[in-house]
C-alpha positions as CSV (number, residue, x, y, z in Angstrom):
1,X,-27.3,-52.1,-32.1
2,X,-27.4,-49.0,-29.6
3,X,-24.6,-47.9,-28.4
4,X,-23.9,-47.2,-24.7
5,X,-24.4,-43.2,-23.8
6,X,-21.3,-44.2,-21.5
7,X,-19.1,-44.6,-24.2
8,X,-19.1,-41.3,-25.8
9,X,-17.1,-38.8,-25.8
10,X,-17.3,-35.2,-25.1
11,X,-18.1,-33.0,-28.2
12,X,-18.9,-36.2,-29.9
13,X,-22.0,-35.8,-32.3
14,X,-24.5,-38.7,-33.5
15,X,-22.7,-38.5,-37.0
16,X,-19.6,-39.2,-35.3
17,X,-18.3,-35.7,-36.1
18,X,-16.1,-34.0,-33.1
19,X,-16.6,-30.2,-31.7
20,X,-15.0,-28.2,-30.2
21,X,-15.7,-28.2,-26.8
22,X,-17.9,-25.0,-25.3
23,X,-16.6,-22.1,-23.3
24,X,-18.4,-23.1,-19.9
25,X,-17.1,-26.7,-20.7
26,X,-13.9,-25.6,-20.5
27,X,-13.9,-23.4,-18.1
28,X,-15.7,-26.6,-15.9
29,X,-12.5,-28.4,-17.2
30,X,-10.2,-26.0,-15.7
31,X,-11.6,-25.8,-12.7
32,X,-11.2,-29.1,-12.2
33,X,-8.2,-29.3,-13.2
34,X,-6.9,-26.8,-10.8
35,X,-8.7,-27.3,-7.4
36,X,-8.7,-31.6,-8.0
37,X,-5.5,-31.9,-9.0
38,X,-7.0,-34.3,-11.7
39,X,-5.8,-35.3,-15.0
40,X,-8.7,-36.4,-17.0
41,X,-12.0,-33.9,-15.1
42,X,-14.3,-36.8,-16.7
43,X,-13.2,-39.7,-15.1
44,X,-15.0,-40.4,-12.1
45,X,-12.9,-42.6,-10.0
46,X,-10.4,-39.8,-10.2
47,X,-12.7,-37.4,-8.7
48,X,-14.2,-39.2,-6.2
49,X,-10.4,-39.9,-5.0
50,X,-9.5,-36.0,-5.1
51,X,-12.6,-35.2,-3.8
52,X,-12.3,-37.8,-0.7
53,X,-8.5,-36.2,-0.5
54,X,-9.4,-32.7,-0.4
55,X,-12.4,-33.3,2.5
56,X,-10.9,-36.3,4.2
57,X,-11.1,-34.0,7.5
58,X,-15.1,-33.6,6.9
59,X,-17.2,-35.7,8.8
60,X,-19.1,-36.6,6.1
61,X,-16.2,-38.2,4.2
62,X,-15.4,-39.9,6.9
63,X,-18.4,-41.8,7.3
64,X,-18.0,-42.0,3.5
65,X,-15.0,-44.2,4.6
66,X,-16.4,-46.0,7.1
67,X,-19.2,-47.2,5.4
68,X,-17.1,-48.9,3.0
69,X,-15.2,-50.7,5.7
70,X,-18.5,-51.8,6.5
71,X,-18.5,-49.5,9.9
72,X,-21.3,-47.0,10.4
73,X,-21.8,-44.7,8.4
74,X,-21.3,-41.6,10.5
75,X,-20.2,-41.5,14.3
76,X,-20.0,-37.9,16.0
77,X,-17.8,-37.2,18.3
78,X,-19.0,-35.0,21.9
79,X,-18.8,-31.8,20.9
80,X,-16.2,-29.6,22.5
81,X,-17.1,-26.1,23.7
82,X,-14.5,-24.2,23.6
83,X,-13.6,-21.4,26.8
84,X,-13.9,-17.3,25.9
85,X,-10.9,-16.4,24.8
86,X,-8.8,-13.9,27.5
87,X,-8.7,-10.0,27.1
88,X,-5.1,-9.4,25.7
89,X,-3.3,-6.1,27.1
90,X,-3.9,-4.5,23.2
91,X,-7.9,-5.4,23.4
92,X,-7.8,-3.6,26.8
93,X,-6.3,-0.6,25.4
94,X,-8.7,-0.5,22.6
95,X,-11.8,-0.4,24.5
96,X,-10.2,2.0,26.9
97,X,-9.3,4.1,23.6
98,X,-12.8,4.4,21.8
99,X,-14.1,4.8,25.3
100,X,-12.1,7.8,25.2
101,X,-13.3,9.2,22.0
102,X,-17.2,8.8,23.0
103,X,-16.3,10.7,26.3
104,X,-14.4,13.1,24.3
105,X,-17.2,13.5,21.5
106,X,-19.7,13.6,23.9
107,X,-18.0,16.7,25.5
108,X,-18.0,18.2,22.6
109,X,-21.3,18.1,21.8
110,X,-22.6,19.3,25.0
111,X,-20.3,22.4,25.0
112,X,-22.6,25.2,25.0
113,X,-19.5,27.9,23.2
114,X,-20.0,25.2,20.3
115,X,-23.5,25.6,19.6
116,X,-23.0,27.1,16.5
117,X,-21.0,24.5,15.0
118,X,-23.1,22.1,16.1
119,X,-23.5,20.3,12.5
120,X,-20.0,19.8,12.0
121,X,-19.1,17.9,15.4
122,X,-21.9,15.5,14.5
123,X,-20.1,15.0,11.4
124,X,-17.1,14.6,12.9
125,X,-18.3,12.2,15.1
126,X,-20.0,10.0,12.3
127,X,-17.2,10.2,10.6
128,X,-14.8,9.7,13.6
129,X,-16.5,6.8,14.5
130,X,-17.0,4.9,11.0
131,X,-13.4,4.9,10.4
132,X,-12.0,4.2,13.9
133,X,-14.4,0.7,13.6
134,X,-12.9,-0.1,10.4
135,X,-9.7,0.5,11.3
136,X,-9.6,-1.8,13.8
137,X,-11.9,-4.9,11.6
138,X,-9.4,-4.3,8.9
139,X,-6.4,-4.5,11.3
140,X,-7.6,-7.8,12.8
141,X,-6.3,-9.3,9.6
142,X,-2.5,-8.0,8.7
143,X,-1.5,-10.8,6.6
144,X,-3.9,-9.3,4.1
145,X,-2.5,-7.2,2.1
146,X,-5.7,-5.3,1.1
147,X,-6.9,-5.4,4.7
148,X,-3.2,-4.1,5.8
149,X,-3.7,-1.2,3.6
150,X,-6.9,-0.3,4.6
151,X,-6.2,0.2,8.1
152,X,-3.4,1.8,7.1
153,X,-5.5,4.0,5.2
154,X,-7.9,4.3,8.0
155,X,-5.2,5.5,10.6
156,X,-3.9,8.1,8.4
157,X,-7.7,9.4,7.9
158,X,-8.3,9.9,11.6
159,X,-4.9,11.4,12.3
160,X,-6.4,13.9,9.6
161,X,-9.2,14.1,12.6
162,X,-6.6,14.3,14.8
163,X,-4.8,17.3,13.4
164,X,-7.9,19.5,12.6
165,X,-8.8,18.3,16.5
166,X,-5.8,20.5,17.3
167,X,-6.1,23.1,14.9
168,X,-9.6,24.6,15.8
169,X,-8.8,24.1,19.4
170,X,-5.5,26.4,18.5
171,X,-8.4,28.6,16.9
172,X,-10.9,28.6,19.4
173,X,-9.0,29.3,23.2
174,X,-12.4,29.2,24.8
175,X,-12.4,25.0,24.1
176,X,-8.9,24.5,23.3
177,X,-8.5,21.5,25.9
178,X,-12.0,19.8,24.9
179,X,-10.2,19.9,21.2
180,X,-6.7,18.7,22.4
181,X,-8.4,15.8,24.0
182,X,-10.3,14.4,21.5
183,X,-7.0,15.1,19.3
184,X,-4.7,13.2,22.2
185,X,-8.1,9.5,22.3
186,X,-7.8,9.8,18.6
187,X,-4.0,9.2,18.8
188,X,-4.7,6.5,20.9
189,X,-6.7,4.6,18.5
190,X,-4.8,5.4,15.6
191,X,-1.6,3.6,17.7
192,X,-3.7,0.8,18.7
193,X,-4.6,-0.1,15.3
194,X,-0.7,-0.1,14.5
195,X,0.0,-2.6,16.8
196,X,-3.2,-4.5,16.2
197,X,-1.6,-5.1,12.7
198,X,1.3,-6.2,13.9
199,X,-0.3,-8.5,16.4
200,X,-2.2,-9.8,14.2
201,X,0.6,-11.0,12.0
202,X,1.9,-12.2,15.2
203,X,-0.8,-14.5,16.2
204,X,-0.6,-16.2,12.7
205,X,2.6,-17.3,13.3
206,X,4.2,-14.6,11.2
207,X,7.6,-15.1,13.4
208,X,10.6,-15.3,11.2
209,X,9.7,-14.3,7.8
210,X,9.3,-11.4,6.0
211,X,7.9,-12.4,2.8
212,X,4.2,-11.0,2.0
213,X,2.1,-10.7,-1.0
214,X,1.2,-7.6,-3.4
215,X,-1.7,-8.7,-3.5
216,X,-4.6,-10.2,-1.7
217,X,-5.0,-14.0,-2.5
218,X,-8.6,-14.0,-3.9
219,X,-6.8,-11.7,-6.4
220,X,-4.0,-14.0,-7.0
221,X,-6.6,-16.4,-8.5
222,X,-8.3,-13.6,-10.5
223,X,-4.7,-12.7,-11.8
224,X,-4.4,-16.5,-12.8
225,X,-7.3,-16.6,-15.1
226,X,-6.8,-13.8,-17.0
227,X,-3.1,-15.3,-17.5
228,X,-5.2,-18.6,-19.3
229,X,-7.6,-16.3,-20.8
230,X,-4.8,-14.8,-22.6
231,X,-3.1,-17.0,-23.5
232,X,-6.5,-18.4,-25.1
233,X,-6.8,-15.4,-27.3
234,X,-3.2,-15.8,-28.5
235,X,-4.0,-19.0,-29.3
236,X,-7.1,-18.2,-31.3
237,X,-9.0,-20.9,-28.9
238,X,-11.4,-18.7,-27.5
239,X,-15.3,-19.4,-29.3
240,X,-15.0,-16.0,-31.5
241,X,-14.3,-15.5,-35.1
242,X,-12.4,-13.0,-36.4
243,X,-14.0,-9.9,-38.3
244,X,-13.4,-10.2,-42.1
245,X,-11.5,-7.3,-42.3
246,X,-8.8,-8.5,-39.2
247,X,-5.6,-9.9,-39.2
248,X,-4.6,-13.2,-37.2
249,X,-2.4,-10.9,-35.3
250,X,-2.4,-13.2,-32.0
251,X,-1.2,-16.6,-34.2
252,X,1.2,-14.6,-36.3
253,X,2.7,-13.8,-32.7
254,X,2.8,-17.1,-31.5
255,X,3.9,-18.7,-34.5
256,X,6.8,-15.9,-34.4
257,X,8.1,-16.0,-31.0
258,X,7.9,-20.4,-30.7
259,X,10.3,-19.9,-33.6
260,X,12.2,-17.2,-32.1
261,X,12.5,-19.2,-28.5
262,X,13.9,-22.4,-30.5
263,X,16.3,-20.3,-32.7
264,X,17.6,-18.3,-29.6
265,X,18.2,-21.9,-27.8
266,X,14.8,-20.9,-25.4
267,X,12.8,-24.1,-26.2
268,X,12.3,-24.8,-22.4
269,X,10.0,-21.7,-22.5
270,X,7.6,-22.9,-25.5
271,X,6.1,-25.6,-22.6
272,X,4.9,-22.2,-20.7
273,X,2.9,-21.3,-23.7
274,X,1.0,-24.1,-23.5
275,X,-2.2,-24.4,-21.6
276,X,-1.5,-27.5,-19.3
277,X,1.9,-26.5,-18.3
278,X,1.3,-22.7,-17.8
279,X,-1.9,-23.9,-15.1
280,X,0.7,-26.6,-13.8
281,X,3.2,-23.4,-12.7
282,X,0.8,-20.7,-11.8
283,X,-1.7,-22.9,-9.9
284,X,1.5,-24.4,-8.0
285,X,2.3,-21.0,-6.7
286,X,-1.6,-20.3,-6.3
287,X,-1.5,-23.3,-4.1
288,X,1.7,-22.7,-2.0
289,X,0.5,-19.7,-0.7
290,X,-2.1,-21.8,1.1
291,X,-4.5,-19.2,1.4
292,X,-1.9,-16.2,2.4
293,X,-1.5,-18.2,5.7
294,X,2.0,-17.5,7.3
295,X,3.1,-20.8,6.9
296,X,2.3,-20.4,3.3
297,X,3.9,-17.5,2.9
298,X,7.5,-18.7,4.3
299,X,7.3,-21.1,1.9
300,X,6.1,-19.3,-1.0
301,X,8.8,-16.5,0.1
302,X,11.8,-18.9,-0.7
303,X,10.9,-20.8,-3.9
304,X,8.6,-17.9,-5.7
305,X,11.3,-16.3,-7.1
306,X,12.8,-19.9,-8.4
307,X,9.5,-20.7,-10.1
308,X,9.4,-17.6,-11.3
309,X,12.1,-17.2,-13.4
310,X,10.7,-18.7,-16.5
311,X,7.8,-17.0,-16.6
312,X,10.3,-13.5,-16.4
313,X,12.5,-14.8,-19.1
314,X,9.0,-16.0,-20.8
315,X,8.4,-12.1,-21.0
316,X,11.8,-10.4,-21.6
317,X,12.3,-12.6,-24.4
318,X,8.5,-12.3,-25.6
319,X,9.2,-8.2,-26.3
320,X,12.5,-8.3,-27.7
321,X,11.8,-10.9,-30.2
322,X,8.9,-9.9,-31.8
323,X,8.4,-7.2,-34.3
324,X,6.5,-5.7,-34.9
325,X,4.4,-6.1,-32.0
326,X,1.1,-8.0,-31.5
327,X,-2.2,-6.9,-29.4
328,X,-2.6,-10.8,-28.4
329,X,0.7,-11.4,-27.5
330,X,1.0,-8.2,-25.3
331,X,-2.0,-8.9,-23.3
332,X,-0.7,-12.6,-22.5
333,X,2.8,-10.9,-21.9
334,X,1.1,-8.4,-19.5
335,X,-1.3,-10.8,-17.8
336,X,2.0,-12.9,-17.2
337,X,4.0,-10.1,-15.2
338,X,0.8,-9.0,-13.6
339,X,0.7,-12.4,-12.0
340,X,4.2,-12.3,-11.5
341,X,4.5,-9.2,-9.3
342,X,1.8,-10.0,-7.1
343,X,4.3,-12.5,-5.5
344,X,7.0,-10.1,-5.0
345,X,7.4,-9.3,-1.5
346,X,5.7,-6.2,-0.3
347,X,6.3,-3.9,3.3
348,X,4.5,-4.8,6.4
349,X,7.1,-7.3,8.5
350,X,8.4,-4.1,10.6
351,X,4.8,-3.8,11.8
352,X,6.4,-6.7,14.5
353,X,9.0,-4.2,15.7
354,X,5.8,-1.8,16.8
355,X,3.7,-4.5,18.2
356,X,5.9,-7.0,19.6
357,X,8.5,-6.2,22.6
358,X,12.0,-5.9,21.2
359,X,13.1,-8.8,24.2
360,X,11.6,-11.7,22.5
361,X,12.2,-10.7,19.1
362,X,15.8,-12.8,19.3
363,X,14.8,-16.4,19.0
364,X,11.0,-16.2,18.5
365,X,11.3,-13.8,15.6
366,X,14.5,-14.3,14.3
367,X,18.1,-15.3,15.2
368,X,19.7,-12.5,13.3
369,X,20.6,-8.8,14.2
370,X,17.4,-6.4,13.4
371,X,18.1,-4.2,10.4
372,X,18.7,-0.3,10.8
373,X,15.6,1.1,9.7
374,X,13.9,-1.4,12.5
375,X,15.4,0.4,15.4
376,X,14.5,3.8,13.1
377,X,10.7,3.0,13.4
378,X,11.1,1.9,16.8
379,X,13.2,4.9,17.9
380,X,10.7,6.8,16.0
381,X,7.8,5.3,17.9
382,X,9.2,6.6,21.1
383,X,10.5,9.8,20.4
384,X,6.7,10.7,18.9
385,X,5.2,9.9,22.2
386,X,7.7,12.3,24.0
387,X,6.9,14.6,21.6
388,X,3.2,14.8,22.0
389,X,3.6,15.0,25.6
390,X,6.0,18.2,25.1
391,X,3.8,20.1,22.5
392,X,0.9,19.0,24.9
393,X,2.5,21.1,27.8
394,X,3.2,23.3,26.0
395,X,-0.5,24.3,24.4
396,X,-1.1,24.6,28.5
397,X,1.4,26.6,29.4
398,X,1.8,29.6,26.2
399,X,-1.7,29.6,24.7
400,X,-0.9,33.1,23.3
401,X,1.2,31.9,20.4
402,X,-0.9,30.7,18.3
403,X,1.1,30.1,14.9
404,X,3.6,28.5,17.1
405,X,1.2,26.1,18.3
406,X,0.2,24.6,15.1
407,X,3.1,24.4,13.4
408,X,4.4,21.9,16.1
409,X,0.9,20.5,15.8
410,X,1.7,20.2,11.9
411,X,5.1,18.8,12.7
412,X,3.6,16.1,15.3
413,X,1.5,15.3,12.6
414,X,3.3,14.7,9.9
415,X,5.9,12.8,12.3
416,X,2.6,10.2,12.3
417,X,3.2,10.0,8.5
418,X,6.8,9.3,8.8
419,X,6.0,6.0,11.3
420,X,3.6,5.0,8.7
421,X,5.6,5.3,5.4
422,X,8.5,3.4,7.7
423,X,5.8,0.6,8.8
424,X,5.4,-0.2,5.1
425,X,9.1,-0.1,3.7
426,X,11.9,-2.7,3.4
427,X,14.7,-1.5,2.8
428,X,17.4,1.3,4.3
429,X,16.1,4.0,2.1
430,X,13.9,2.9,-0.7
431,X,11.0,5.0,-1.7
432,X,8.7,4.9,1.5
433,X,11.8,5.7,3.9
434,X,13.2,8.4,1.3
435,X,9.5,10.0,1.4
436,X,9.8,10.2,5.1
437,X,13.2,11.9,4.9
438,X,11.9,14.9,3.4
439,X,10.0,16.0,6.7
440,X,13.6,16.5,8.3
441,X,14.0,19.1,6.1
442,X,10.4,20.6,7.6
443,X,12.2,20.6,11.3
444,X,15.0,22.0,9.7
445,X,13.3,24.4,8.1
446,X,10.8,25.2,11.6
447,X,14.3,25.3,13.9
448,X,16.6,27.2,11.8
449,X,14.7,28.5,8.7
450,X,17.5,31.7,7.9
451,X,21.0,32.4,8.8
452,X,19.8,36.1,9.5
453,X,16.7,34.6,11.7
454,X,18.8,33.1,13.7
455,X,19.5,33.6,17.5
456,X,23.4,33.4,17.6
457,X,23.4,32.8,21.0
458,X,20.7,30.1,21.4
459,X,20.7,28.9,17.5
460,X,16.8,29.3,17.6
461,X,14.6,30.3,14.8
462,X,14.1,33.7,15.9
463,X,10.6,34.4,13.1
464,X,8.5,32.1,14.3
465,X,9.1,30.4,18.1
466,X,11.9,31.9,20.0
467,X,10.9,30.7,23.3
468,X,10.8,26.8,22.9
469,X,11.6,24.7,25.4
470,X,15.1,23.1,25.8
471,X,13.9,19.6,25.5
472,X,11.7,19.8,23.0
473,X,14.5,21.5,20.7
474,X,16.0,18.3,21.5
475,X,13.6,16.1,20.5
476,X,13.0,17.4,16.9
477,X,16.2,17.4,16.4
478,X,16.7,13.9,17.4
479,X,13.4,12.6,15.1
480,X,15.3,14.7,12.1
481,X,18.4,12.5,12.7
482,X,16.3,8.8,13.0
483,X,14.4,10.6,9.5
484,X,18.3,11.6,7.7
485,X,21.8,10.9,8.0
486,X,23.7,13.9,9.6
487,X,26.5,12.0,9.6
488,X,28.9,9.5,8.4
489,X,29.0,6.6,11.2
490,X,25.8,6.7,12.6
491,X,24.4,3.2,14.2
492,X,21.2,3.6,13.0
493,X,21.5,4.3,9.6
494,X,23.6,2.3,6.6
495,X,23.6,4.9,4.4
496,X,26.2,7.3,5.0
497,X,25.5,11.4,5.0
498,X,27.9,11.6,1.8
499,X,25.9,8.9,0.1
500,X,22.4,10.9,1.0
501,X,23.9,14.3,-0.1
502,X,25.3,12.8,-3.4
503,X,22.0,11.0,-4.2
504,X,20.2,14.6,-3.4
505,X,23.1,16.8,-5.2
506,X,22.7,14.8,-8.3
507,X,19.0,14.2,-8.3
508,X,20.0,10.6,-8.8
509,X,17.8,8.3,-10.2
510,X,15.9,5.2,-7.5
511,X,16.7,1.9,-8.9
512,X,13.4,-0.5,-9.6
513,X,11.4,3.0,-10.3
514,X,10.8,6.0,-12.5
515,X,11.2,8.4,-9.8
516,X,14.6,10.3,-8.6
517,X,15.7,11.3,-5.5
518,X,15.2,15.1,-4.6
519,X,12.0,15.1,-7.1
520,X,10.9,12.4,-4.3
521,X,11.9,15.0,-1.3
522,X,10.1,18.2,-2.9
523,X,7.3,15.9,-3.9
524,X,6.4,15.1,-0.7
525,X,6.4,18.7,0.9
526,X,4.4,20.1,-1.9
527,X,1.5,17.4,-1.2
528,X,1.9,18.6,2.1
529,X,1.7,22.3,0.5
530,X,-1.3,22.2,-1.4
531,X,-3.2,19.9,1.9
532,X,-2.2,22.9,3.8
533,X,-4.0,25.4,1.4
534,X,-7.2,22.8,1.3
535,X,-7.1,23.1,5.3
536,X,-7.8,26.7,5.2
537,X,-11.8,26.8,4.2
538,X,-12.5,24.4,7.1
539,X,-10.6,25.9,9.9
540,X,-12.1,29.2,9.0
541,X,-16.0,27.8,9.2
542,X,-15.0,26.2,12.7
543,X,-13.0,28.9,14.3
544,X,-13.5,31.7,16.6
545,X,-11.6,33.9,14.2
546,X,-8.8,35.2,17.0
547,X,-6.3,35.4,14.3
548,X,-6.9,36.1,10.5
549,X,-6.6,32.9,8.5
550,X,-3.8,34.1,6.0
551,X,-1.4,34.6,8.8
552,X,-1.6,30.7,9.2
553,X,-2.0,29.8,5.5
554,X,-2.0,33.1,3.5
555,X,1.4,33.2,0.9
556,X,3.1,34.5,3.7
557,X,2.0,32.5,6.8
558,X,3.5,30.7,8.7
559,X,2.3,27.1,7.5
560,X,3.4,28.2,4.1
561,X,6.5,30.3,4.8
562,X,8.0,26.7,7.0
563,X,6.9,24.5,3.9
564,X,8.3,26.7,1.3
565,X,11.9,26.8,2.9
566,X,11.8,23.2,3.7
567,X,11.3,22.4,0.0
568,X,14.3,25.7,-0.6
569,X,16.4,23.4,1.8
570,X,15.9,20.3,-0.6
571,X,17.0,21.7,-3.5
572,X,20.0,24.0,-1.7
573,X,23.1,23.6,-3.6
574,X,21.5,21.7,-6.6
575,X,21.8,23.5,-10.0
576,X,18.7,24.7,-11.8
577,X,16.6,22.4,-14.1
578,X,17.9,19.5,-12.0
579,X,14.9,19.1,-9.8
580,X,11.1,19.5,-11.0
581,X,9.9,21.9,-8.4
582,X,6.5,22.5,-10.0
583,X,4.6,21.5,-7.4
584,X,1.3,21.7,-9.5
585,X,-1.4,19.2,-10.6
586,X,-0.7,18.1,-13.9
587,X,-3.1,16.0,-15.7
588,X,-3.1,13.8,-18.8
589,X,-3.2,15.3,-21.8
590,X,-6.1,14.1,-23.5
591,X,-5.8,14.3,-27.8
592,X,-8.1,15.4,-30.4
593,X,-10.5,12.9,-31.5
594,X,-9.5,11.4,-34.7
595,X,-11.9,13.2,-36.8
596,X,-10.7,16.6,-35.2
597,X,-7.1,15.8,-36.2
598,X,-7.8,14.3,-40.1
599,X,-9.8,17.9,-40.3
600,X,-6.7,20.1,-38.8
601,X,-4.3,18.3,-41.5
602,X,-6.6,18.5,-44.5
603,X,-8.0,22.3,-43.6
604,X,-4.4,23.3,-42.0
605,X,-6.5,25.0,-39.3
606,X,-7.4,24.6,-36.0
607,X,-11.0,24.3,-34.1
608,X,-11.0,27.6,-33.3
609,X,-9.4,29.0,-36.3
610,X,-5.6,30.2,-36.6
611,X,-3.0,27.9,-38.7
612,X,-1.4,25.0,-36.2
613,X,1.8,26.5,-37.1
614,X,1.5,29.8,-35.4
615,X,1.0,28.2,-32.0
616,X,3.9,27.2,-29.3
């Protein structure tokens, strides 16, 4: 008798011998598994059921449905054309704003003086251009994260535009207002993409949470697999053999720790090292993000961490009890917390405060009162507006003072920066907002950079601009009070000036990171130092050469000079040693290759000769 091909099973062989099943089998299984919802991926009354569940708004399953009520099989509906969607105020000011640039570019290029740089506008302007457009296409979708920091990315490159805009038209007087204008459209596009991100939260109905992903959630899936895979290969499941020569390391591990879990009264964690439950858990959370949606994500945002905790205990407990430890077991461990933090919540939610107004934020967006740092960026926001407008007027009205000029053009800039590290923070001073604080030491340091410098009389730096208008004077220093605490009761900030100076006095260390607090503040300005000192080729091939280069970014120009005692300012009153003020490069340091090394030890000399002894 001949037995029905129905009835066998698979992995089954003619001499009724079972194998393993293949790689791609189970991966097919898996997947499966995962999207279905199935239990058994070869039964096929289950997935016709999940698959009818998972399209049941297709046409196609409908008439699927209908046929088998004996109806017809498909009926379409009149389709529905649906009206051109209205211009919104922000797609208004968008196409007014890249208007703007073309007309400003165009200019440009037509300027006769600037024949000779010629070949550097048009790359400005293909350069301009390219990532203005993909600002704005990556701002269309802020509930991205990887599309969120791209335009954040792309904003920050053309206010680098912006600021060499301003720079050569400091440097060239003959075309100094063609420069400031293309400088003042750029702006204009670098604040519409702000509140297109915000906007764009907004229209997904990202109202009243503020949970988002790490990480994009394509890559959440990605992060999933490579948990299984793991897992797999701690198992010994995957279709290799081991070398003669190798150790079972991954099965010792997991013999080790399943005895460790039940001895330490764990046992509940042994079901996550088990295939079926540990793709139960992770595509659960996969799922609940329902494609990063923002309905998704205000439901992932308050049972994440719940589901989550296992799988954190999973890998405390996985490196404390095992000794010594295991390749296999690390990579599952790893693969784990990689998952893991993806869903922790990541900056972004104060983009609403930029894009939004703040008069329907109560209700729509929230019943309760908006943090401190929210009325900071939004404070911020304004006062960088007035600002532009006063260092505008006053590149109109005293052209001669040139060093003066840029350095409030280098302020105005870097106030840009602060807006962005405050759109993607969360809390009152983590590391984005403490970041931003260290450019209140750069006003400091341009307002009142020595006692001995200063005007008694007016309190003006007396070195560098001893003629500034009395309202901008007021501005800076307002933007260097939304930037640091100058005080102990201030509305607007919840930590109080004797908190900040302690955490700067002591160098104290940022909880959730390896980083301290004034290495973080003189970090900061000596990135800004050594982007200075890059600026410096660039500005000289573009400029008229009015003024010698090194008075701007020479060791003792002005750029420099305000830099250098805004970083002296951080680290006033501080001890030595306390705070690394090497504001160098450093790199990793690379070892020997192995044979290199066995040669130093058995010669007891070095490559290039000398005993390894003598050297420091």
């Amino acid at each position: 008798m001949f037995s029905n091909s129905s009835d066998s099973k698979p992995g089954a062989t003619d001499s009724g011998r079972s194998t393993p099943p293949s790689k791609a089998q189970l991966a097919l299984d898996n997947l499966l598994r995962r999207e279905l919802r199935v239990g058994d991926p070869r039964n096929p009354q289950q997935i016709a059921k999940a698959l009818l569940d998972r399209y049941q708004a297709e046409p196609r399953a409908r008439g699927i449905q209908s046929e088998a009520e004996g109806l017809p099989f498909l009926r379409s509906a009149p389709r529905f054309v649906q009206a051109a969607p209205d211009n919104t105020a922000t797609s208004v000011d968008l196409k007014q704003a890249m208007s703007d640039v073309e007309k400003d570019l165009e200019n440009l290029n037509r300027n006769n003086l600037l024949k000779d740089i010629d070949a550097e506008l048009g790359g400005w302007s293909d350069g301009i251009r390219s990532s203005a457009q993909e600002g704005v296409n990556a701002a269309r979708f802020g509930l991205d994260p990887r599309n969120r920091d791209r335009a954040i990315g792309m904003r920050r490159t053309l206010g680098d535009y912006a600021r060499l805009s301003r720079l050569v038209g400091a440097l060239n007087p003959s075309a100094t207002y063609e420069f400031r204008s293309l400088a003042q459209s750029i702006d204009e596009v670098c604040a519409v993409i702000l509140v297109m991100l915000g906007e764009s939260m907004a229209n997904n109905g990202f109202a009243g949470g503020r949970f988002l992903l790490q990480a994009p959630f394509t890559e959440m899936q990605t992060r999933r697999d490579a948990c299984i895979h793991s897992l797999q290969n701690l198992l010994g499941s995957l279709s290799y053999q081991n070398a003669p020569n190798e150790w079972p390391r991954g099965i010792d591990a997991y013999r080790r720790l399943f005895d460790a879990l039940e001895a330490q009264g764990q046992g509940d964690l042994r079901a996550l090292m088990t295939e079926p439950e540990l793709m139960r858990v992770l595509d659960d959370l996969v799922r609940r993000a329902a494609h990063g949606s923002a309905e998704g994500l205000r439901a992932l945002g308050s049972t994440a961490q719940i589901e989550l905790n296992r799988v954190y205990r999973l890998i405390n407990f996985g490196y404390r009890l095992v000794d010594p430890e295991s390749p296999p077991l690390t990579s599952f461990l790893e693969a784990l917390r990689l998952f893991a933090d993806g869903f922790g919540q990541a900056g972004g939610s104060r983009l609403l405060r930029v894009a939004r107004p703040p008069i329907v934020f109560y209700g729509l967006y929230g019943i309760e009162e908006e943090a401190a740092a929210d009325r900071r960026i939004v404070n911020l926001t304004v006062a960088r507006g007035r600002l532009a407008s006063q260092v505008d007027c006053l590149a109109r009205c005293a052209c001669d003072d040139i060093s003066c000029q840029v350095m409030l053009d280098k302020i105005l800039y870097d106030i840009d920066r602060t807006i962005d590290l405050y759109a993607v923070g969360s809390d009152d001073l983590g590391l984005p907002e403490i970041r931003a604080a260290s450019y209140s030491y750069l006003i400091d340091a341009f307002l009142h950079l020595e006692s001995n410098e200063i005007d008694p009389q007016t309190g003006q730096n007396l070195m560098f601009c001893p003629d500034l208008p009395a309202a901008l004077v007021t501005t800076l220093e307002e933007i260097a009070e939304e930037l640091r605490p100058h005080s102990d009761a201030e509305p607007d900030w919840d930590t109080t000036l004797t908190r900040f100076e302690q955490r700067r006095t002591t160098n104290e260390a940022v909880a959730g990171s390896t980083f301290r607090f004034t290495d973080i503040l003189h970090q900061e300005l000596c990135l800004q130092l050594q982007s200075e000192r890059r600026w410096e080729a660039l500005a000289d091939q573009m400029s008229a050469n009015c003024i010698p280069m090194s008075t701007l970014f020479g060791d003792d120009g002005a750029l420099v000079v305000m830099l250098e005692n805004a970083m002296q300012l951080v680290v006033d009153g501080i001890a030595a040693n306390v705070v690394n003020t090497d504001c160098g490069l450093d790199g990793p340091d690379i070892p020997a290759h192995f044979e290199t090394s066995l040669d130093t030890i058995a010669q007891d000399r070095l490559r290039f000769g000398g005993s390894p002894a003598s050297q420091p």
